[in-house]
N, C-alpha and C positions, 0 to 999 in steps of 0.2 A: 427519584433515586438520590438519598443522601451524598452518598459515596460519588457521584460525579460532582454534585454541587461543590462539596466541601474539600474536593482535590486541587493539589498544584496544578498537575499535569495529569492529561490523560495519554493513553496508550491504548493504541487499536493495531492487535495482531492478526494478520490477514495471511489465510495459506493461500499461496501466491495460485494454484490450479483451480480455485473458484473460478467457475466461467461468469459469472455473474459477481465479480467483485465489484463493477465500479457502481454497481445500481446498490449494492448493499452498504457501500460506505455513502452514498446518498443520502437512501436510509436511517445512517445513525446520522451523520450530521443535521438530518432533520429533527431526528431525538434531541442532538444537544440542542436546539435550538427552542424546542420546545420545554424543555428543563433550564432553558437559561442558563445554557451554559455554551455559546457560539464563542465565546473571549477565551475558554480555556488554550493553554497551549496541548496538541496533538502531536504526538511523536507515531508515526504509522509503519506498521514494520509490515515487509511484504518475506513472510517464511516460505521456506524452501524453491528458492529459485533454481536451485540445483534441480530438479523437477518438471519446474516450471520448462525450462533447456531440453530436456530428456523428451517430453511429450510436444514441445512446440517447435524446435528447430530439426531443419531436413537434416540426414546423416550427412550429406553432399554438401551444405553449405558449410562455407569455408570459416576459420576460425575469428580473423577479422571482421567478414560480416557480423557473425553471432555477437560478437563484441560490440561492437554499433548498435545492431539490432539492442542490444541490450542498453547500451549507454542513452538511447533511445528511450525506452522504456523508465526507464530512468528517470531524465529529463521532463518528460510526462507527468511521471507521478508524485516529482517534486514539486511541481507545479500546481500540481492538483491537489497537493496537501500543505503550500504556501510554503516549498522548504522544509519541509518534516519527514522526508521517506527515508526510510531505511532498507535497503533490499539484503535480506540473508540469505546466504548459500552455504551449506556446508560441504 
């Protein structure tokens, strides 16, 4: 794929309800790495965590947890994309 090679920056938009996101960004990181392209910078956006909140947390858990819970998740996924996550909720 030209269009990776010859990019500044790439961007992987993930809807956050994939129950199988972390094996699919796996996945492509093996792609870039197979296209020679492990050096690029990734910017990973995780869409619709509003959603995400909706289908995963109890209606009973309280609103600080969620918050945690989430800053949590967070935490996670920044790490797991070297500092590059971006969680959207709208």
């Amino acid at each position: 794929m030209d269009e990776v090679r010859e990019a500044d920056i790439l961007c992987m938009w993930w809807i956050s309800l994939i129950p199988i996101m972390k094996t699919k960004i796996a996945v492509v990181n093996k792609t870039l790495q197979e296209l020679s392209a492990p050096d690029k910078p990734i910017l990973t956006i995780f869409n619709k965590m509003d959603l995400y909140e909706q289908t995963t947390f109890d209606q009973w858990l309280g609103d600080d947890t969620k918050q945690e819970m989430l800053q949590d998740l967070y935490e996670r996924w920044n790490y797991e994309t070297n500092d590059n996550a971006v969680l959207w909720r709208q």
